[in-house]
PDB file of N, CA, C and O in Angstrom:
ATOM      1  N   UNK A   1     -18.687 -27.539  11.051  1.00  0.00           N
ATOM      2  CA  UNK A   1     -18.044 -26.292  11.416  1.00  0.00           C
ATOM      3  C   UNK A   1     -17.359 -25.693  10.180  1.00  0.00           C
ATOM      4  O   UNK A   1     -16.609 -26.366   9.473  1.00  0.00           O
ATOM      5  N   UNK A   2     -17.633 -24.452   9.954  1.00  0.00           N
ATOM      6  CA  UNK A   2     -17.006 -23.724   9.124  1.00  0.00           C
ATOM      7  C   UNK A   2     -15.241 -23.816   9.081  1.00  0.00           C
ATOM      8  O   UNK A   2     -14.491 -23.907  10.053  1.00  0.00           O
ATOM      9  N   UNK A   3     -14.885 -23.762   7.666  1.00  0.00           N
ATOM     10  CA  UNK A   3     -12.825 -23.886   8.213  1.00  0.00           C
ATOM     11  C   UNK A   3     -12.752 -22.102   8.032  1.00  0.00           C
ATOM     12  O   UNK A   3     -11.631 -21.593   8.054  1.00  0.00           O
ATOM     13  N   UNK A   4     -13.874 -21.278   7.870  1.00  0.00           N
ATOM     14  CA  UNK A   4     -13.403 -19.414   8.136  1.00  0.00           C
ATOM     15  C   UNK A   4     -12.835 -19.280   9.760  1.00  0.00           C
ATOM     16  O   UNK A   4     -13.418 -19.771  10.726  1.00  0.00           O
ATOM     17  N   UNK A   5     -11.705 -18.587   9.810  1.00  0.00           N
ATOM     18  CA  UNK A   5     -11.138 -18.246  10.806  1.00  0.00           C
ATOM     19  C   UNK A   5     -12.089 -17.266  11.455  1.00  0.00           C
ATOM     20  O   UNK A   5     -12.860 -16.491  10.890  1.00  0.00           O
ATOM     21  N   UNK A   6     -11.891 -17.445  12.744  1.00  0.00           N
ATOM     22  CA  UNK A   6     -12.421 -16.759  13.374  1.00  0.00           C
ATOM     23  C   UNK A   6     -12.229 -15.776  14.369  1.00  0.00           C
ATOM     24  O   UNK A   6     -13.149 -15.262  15.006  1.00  0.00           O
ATOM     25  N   UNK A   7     -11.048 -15.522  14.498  1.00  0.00           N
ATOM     26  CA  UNK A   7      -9.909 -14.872  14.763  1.00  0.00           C
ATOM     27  C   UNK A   7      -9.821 -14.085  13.959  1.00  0.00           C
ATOM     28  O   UNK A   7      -9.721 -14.580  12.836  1.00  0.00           O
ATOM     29  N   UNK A   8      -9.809 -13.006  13.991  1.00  0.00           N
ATOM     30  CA  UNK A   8      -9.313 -12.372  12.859  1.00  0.00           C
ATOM     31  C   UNK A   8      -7.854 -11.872  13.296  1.00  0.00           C
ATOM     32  O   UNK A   8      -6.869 -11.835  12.560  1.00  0.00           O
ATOM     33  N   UNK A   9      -7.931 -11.394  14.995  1.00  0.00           N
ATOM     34  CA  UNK A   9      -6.280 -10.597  14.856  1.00  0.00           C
ATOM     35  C   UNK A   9      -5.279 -11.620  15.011  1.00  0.00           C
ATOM     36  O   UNK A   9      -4.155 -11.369  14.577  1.00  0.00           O
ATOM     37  N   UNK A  10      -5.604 -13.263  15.818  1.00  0.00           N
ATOM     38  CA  UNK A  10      -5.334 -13.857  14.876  1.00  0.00           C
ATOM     39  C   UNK A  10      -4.691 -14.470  13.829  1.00  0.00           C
ATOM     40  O   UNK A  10      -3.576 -14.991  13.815  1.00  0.00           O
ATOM     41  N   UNK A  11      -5.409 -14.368  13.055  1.00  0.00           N
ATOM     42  CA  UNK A  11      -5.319 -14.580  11.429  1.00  0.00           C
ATOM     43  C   UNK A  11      -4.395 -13.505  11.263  1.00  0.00           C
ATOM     44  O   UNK A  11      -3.515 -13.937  10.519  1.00  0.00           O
ATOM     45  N   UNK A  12      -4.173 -12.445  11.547  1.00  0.00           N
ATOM     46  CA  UNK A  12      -3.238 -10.757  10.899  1.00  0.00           C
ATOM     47  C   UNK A  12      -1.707 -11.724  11.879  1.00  0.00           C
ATOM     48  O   UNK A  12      -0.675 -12.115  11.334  1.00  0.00           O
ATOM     49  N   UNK A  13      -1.978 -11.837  13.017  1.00  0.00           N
ATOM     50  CA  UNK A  13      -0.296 -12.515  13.543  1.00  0.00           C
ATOM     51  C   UNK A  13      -0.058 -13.742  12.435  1.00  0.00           C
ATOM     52  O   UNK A  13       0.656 -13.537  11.453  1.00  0.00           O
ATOM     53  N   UNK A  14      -0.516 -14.656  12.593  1.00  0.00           N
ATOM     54  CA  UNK A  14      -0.266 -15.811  11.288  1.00  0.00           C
ATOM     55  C   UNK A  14       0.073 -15.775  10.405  1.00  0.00           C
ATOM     56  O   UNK A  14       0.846 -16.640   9.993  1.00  0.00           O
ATOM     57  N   UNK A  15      -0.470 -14.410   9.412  1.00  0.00           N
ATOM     58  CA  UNK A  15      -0.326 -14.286   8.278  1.00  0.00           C
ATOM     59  C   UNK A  15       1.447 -13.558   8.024  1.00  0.00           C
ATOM     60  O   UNK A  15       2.201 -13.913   7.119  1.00  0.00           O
ATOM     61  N   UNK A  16       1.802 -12.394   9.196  1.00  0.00           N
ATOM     62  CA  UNK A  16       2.860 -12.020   9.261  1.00  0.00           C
ATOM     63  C   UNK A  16       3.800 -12.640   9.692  1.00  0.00           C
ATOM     64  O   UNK A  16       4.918 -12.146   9.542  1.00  0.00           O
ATOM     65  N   UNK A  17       3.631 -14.145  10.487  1.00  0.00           N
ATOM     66  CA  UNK A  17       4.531 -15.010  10.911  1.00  0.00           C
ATOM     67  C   UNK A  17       4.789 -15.776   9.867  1.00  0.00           C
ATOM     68  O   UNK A  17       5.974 -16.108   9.869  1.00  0.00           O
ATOM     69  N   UNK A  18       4.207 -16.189   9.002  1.00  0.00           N
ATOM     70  CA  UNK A  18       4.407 -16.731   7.568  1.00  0.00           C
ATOM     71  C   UNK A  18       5.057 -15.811   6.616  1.00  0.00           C
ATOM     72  O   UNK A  18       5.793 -16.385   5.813  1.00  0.00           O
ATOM     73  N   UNK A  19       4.960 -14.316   6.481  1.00  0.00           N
ATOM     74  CA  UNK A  19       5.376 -13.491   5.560  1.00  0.00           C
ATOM     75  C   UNK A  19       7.418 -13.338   6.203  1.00  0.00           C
ATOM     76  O   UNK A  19       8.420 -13.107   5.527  1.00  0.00           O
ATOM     77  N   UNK A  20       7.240 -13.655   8.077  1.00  0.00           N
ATOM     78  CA  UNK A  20       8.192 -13.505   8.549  1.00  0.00           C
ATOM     79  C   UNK A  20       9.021 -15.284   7.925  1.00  0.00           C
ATOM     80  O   UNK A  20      10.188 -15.255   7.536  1.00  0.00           O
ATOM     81  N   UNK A  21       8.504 -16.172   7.928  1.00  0.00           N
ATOM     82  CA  UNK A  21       8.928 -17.464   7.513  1.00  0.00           C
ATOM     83  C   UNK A  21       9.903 -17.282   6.290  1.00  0.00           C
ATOM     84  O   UNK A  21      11.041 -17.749   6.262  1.00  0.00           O
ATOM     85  N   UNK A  22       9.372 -16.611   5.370  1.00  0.00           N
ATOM     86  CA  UNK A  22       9.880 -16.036   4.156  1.00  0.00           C
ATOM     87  C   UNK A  22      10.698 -15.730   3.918  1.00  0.00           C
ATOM     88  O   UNK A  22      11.527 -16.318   3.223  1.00  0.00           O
ATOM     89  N   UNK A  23      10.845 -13.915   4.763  1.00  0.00           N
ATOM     90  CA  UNK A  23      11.752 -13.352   4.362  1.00  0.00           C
ATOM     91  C   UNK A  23      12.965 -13.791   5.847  1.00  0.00           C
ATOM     92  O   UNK A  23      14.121 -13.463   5.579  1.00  0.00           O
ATOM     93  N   UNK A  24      12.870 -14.152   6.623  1.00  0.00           N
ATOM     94  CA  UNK A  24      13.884 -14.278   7.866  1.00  0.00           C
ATOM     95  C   UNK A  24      14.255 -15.710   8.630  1.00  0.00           C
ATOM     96  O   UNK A  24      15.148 -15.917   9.452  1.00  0.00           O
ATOM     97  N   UNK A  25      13.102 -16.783   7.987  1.00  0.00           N
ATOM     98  CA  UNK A  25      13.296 -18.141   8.919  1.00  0.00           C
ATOM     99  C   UNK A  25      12.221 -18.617   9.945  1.00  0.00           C
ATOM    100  O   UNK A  25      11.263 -17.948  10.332  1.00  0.00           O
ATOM    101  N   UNK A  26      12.533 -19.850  10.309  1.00  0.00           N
ATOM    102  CA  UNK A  26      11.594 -20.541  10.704  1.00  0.00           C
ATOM    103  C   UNK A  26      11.547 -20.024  12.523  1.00  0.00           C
ATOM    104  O   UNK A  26      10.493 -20.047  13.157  1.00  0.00           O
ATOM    105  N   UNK A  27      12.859 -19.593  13.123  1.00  0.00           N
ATOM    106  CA  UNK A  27      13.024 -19.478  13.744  1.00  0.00           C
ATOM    107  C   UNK A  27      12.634 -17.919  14.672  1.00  0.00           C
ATOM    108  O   UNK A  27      12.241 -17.932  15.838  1.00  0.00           O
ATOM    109  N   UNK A  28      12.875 -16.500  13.752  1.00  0.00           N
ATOM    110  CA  UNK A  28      12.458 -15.567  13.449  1.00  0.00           C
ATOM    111  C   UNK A  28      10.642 -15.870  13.538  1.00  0.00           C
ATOM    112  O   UNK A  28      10.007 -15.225  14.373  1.00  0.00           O
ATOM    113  N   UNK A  29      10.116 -16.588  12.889  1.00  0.00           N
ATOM    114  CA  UNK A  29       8.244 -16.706  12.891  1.00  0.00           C
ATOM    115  C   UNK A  29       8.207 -16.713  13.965  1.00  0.00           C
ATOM    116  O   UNK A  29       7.813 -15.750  14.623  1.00  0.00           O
ATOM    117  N   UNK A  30       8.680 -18.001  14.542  1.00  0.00           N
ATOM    118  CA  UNK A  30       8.271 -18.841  15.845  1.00  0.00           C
ATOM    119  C   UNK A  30       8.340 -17.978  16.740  1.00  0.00           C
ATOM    120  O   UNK A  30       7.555 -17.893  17.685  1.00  0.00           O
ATOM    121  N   UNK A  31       9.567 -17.044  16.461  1.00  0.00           N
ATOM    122  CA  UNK A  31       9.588 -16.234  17.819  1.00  0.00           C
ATOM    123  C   UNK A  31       8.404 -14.922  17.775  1.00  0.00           C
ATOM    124  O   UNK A  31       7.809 -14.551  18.787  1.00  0.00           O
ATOM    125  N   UNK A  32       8.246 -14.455  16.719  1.00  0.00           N
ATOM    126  CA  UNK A  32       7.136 -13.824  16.306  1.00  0.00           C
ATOM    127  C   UNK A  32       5.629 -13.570  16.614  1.00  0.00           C
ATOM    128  O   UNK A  32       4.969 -12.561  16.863  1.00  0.00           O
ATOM    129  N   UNK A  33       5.374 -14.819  16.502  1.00  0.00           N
ATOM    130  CA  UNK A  33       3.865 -15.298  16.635  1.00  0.00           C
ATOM    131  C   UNK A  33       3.815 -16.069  18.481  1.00  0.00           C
ATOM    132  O   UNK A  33       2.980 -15.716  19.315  1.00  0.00           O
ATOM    133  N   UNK A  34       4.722 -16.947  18.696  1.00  0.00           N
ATOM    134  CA  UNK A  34       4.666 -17.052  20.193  1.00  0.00           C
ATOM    135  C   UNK A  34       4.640 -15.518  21.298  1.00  0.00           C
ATOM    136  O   UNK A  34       4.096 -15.459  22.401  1.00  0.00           O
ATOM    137  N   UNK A  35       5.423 -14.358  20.568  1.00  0.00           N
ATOM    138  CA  UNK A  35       4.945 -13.162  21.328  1.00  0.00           C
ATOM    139  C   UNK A  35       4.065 -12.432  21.230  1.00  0.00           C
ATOM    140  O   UNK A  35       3.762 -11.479  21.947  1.00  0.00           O
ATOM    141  N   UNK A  36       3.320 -13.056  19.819  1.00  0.00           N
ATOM    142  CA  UNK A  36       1.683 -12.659  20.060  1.00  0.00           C
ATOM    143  C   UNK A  36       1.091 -13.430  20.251  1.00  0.00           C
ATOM    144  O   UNK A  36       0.245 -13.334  19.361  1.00  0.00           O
ATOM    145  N   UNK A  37       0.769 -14.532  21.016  1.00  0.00           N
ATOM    146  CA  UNK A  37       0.023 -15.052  21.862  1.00  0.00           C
ATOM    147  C   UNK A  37      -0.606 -15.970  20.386  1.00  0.00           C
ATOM    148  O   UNK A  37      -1.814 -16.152  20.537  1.00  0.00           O
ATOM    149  N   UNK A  38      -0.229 -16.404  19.412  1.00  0.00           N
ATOM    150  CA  UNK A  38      -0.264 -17.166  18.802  1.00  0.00           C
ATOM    151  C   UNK A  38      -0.493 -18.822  19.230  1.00  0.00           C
ATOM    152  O   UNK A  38       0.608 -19.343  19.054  1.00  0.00           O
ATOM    153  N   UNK A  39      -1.226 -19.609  19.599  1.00  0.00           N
ATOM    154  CA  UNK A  39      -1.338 -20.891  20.533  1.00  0.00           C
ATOM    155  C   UNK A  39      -0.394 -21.908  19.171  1.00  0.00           C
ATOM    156  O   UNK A  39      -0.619 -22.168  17.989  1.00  0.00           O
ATOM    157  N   UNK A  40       0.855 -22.279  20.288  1.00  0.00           N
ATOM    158  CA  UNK A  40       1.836 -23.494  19.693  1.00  0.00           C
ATOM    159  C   UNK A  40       1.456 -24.340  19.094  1.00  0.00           C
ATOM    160  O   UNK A  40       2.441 -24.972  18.712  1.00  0.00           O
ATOM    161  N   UNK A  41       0.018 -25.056  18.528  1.00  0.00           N
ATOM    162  CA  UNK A  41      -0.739 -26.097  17.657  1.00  0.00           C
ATOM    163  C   UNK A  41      -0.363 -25.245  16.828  1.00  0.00           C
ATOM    164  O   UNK A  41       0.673 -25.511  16.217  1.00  0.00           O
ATOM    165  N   UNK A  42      -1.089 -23.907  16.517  1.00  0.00           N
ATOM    166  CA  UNK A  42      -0.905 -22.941  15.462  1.00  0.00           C
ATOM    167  C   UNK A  42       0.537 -23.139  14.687  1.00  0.00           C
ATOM    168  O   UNK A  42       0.854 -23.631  13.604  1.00  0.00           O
ATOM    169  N   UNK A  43       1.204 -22.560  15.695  1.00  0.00           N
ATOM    170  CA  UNK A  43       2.627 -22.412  14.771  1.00  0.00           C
ATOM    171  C   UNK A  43       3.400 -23.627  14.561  1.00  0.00           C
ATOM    172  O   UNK A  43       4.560 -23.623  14.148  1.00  0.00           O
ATOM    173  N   UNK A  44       2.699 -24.715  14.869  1.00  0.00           N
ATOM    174  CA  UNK A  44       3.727 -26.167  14.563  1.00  0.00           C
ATOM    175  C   UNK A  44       3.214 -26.252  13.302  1.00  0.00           C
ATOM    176  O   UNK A  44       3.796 -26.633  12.286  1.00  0.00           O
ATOM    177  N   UNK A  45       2.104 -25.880  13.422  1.00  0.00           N
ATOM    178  CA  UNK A  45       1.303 -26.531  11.769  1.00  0.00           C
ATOM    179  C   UNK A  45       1.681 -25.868  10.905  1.00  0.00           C
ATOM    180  O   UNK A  45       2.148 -26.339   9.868  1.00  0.00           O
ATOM    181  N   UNK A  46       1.527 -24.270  11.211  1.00  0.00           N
ATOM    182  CA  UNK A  46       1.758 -23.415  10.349  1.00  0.00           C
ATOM    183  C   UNK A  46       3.439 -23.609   9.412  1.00  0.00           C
ATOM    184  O   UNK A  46       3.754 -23.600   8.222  1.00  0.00           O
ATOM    185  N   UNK A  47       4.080 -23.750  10.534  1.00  0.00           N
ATOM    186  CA  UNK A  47       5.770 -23.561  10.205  1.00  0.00           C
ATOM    187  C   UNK A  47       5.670 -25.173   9.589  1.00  0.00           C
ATOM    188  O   UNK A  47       6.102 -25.239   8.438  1.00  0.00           O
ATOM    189  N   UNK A  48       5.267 -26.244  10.051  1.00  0.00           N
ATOM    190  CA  UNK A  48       5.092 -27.550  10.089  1.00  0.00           C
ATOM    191  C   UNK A  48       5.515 -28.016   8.708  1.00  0.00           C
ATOM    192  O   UNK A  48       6.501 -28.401   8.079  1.00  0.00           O
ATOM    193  N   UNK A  49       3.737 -27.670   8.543  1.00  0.00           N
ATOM    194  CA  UNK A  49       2.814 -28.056   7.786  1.00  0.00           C
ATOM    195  C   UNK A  49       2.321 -27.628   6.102  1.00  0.00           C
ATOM    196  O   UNK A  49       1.222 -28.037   5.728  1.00  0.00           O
ATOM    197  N   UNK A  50       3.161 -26.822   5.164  1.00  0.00           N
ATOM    198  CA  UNK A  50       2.725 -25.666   4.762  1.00  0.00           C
ATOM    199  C   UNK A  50       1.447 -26.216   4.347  1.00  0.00           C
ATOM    200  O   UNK A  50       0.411 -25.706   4.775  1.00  0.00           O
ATOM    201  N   UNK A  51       1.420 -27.126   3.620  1.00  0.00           N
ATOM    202  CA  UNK A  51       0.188 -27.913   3.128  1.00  0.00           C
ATOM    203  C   UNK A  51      -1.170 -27.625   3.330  1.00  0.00           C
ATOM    204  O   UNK A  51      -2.152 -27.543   2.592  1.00  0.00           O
ATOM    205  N   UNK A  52      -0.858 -27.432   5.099  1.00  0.00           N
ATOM    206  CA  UNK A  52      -2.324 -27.358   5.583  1.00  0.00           C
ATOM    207  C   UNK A  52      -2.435 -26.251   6.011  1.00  0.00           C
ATOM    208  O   UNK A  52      -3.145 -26.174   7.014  1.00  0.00           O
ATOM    209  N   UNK A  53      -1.980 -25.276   5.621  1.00  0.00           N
ATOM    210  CA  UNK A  53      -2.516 -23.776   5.839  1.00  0.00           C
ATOM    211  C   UNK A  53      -3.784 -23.420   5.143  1.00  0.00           C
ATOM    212  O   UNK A  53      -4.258 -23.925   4.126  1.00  0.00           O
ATOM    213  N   UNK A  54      -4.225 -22.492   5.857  1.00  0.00           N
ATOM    214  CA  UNK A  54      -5.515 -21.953   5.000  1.00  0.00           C
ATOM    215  C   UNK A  54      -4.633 -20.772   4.367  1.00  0.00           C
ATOM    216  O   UNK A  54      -3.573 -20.217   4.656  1.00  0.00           O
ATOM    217  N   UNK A  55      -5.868 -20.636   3.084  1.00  0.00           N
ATOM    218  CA  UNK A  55      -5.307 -19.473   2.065  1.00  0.00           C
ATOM    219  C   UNK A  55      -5.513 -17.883   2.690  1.00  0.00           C
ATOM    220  O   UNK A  55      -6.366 -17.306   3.365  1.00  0.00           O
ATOM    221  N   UNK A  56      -4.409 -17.589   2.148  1.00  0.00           N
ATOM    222  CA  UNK A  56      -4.181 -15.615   2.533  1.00  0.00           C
ATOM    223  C   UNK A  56      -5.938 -15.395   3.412  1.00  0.00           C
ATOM    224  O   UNK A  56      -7.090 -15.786   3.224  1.00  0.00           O
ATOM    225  N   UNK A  57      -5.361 -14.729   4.176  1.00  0.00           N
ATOM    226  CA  UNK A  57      -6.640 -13.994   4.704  1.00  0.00           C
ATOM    227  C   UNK A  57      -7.819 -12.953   4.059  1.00  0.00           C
ATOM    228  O   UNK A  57      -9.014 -12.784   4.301  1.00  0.00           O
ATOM    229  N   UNK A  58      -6.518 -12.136   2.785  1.00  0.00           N
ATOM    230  CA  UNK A  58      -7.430 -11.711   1.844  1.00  0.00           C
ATOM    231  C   UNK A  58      -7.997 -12.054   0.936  1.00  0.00           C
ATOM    232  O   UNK A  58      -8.571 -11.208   0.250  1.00  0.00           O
ATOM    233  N   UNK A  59      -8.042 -13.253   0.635  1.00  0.00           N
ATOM    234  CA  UNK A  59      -7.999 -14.307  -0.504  1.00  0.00           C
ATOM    235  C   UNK A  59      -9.701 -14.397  -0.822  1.00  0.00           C
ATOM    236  O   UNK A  59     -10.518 -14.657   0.062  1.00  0.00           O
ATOM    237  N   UNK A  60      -9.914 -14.238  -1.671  1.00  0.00           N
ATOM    238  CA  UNK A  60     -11.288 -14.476  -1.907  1.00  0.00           C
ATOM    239  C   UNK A  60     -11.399 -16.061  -1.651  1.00  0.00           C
ATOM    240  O   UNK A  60     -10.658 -17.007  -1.916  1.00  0.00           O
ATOM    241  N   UNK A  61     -13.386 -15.861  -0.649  1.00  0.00           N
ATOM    242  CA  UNK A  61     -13.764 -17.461  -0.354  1.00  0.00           C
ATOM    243  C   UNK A  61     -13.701 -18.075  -1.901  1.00  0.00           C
ATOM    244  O   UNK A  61     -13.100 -17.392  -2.731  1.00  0.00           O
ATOM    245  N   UNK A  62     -14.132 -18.988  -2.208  1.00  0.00           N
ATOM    246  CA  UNK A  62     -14.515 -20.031  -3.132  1.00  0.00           C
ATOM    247  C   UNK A  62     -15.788 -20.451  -2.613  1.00  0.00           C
ATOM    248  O   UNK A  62     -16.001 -20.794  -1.450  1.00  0.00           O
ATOM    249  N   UNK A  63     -16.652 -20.398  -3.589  1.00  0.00           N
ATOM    250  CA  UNK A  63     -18.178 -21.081  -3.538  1.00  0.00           C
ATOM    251  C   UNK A  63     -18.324 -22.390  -3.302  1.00  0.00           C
ATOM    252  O   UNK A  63     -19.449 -22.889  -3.265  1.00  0.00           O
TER     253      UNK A  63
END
């Protein structure tokens, strides 16, 4: 299985729940992305995990 998201809108909540991680807290994301229907695996890992995030959505693939 491919690791490309497949989600894309998604991928656009994630990416702003992380940009929200940033500038406002962990707490601020969580609440963020759980009101867009963001599924809670998602945001444990995401907020979790940084490690295992996938790169920016705009991010060029790698070959």
């Amino acid at each position: 299985m491919s690791d490309t998201r497949y989600n894309q809108q998604l991928a656009v909540q994630v990416d702003k729940g992380i940009e929200l991680l940033a500038q406002m807290g962990a707490a601020n994301a969580w609440i963020y992305m759980q009101s867009n229907q963001v599924p809670r695996s998602v945001i444990l890992r995401v907020l979790a995990y940084p490690e295992q995030r996938r790169r920016h959505s705009s991010s060029p693939s790698l070959h």
